[in-house]
C-alpha positions, -999 to +999 in steps of 0.1 A: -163-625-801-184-615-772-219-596-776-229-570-741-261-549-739-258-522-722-285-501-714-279-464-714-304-432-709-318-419-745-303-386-740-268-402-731-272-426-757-280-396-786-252-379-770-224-405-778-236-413-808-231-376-821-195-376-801-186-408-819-199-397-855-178-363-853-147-389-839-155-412-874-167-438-853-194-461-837-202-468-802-190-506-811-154-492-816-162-464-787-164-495-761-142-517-776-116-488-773-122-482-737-120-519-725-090-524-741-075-493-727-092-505-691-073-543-698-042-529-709-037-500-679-053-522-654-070-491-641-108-474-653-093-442-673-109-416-651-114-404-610-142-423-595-154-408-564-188-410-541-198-380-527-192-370-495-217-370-468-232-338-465-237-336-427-199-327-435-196-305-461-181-269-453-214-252-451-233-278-423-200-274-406-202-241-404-238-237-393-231-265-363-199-241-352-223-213-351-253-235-334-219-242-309-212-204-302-250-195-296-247-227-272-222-214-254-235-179-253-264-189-240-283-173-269-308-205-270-348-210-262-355-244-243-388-258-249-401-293-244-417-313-275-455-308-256-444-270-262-431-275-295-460-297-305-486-268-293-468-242-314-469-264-348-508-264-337-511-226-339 
């Protein structure tokens, strides 16, 4: 036999613990239960994914396509950073 500490948030902690106790069991047989499941598959027992980067999710996308139009319109105000820099100031 093998003793881990884990360390987990208090909330997700009090959490599992009443999950377990309305299963009839501990967190002991909670993690025993999901290695064993993890050895015997070969494979975590749920989707792990990272978020995307937001510079493209739908609605930065979007906004850039519309910057684009305006672009090509010509619909855009040129000003140089001293300008830009002067305006902040105001």
């Amino acid at each position: 036999m093998t003793t881990i500490s884990i360390r987990l948030d208090d909330k997700v902690k009090a959490e599992l613990d009443e999950i377990c106790e309305e299963i009839g069991m501990n967190l002991t047989t909670l993690f025993t239960v999901y290695a064993k499941k993890v050895a015997r598959d070969r494979e975590i027992p749920f989707r792990l994914s990272a978020p995307a980067d937001p510079f493209f999710s739908e609605e930065n996308l979007k906004a850039l396509a519309e910057s684009e139009k305006q672009i090509r319109e010509g619909k855009v105000v040129i000003k140089t950073m001293d300008e830009l820099e002067a305006m902040a100031r105001e």
